[in-house]
N, C-alpha and C positions, 0 to 999 in steps of 0.2 A: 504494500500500500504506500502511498506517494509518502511525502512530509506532511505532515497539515497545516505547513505555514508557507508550501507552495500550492497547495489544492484550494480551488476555486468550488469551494459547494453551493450547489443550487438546492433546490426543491426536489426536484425530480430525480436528481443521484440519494435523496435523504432514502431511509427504508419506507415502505410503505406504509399509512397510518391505519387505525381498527377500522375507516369508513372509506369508503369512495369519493365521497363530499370532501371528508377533511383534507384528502390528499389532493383533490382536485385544486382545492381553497388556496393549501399550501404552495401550490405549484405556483397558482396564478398570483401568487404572493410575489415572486422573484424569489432574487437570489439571499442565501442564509450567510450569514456570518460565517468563516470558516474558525471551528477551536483556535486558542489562542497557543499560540508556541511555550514548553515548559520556562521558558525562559522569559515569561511576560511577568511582570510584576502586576499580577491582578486586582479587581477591587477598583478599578478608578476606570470612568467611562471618558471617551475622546470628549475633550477641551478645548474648545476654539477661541483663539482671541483675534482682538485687533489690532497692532501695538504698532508705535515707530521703530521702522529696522532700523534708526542710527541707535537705539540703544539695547539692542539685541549684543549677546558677549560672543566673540569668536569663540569653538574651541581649543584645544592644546593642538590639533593636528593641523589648524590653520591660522594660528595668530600672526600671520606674516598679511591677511586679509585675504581677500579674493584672487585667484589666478586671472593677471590680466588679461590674456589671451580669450580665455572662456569670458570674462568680462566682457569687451569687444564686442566679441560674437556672439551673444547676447541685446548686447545694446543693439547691434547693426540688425538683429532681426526682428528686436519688440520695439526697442524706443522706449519711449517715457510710457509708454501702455502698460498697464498692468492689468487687465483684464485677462480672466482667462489661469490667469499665475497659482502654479498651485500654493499650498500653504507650506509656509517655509514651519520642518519639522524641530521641534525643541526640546529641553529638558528642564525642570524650574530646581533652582539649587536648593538647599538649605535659609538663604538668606533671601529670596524672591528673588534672583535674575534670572534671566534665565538666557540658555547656551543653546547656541544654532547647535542639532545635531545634522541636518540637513538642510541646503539651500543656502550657504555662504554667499553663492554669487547673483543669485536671484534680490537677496536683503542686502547688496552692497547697489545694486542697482537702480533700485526703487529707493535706498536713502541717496546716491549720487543724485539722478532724474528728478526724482519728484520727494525733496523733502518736505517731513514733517507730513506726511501722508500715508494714515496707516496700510498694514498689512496683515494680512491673514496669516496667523499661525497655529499648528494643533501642539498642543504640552501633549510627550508620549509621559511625562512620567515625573515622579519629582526624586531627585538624585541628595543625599545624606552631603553631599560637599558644598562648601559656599564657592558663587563664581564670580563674585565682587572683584575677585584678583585680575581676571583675563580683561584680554582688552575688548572695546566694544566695537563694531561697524565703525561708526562716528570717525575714530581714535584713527582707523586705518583705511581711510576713503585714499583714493588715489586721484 
């Protein structure tokens, strides 16, 4: 059987329910939720915010800020748009900030382009370390 945290379950791969109805219902429901990976820190449902990526924290793996290049090509293909833009993925610390774990380049673009304009982000989770230390967007705009 695959991973469950690459399988895409629907309705119709679920088992069949005691009715006809309910299974049908279910179907016409879409797609289910796939389990969550042993390695999810359960207990907390997606979080959406709306915040300014200039004061989003890099993490340790990019405090040097956004790779220009990918920057660039980026801007040359959206521009100041941001519609459309997925939610830039996070982590909230110990002390409320919280760390890009996904979408550096995305949150340096939208603070470059159009500051002071928030953006969409989901908290996966909130992490035991404070991230007051790392540097933020803002600090490493090019």
């Amino acid at each position: 059987m695959p991973s469950a945290s690459r399988t895409h379950w629907t309705a119709d791969r679920l088992p069949r329910l005691r009715s006809a109805d309910a299974h049908a219902a279910a179907v016409a429901a879409g797609p289910v939720a796939a389990p969550r990976p042993v390695w999810y820190a359960g207990g907390m449902g997606r979080e959406f915010l709306t915040v300014d990526p200039r004061g989003l924290r890099l993490p340790p793996t990019r405090l040097a800020g956004a790779d220009p290049a990918k920057l660039q090509r980026q801007i040359a293909r959206h521009g100041r748009s941001l519609a459309g833009m997925p939610p830039v993925l996070v982590y909230r610390g110990s002390d409320g900030e919280l760390m890009i774990m996904n979408g550096v380049t995305r949150a340096t673009r939208a603070a470059k382009l159009c500051p002071g304009v928030p953006i969409p982000v989901e908290v996966m989770g909130d992490l035991p370390g404070a991230f007051g230390s790392l540097p933020t967007v803002a600090e490493k705009l090019p």
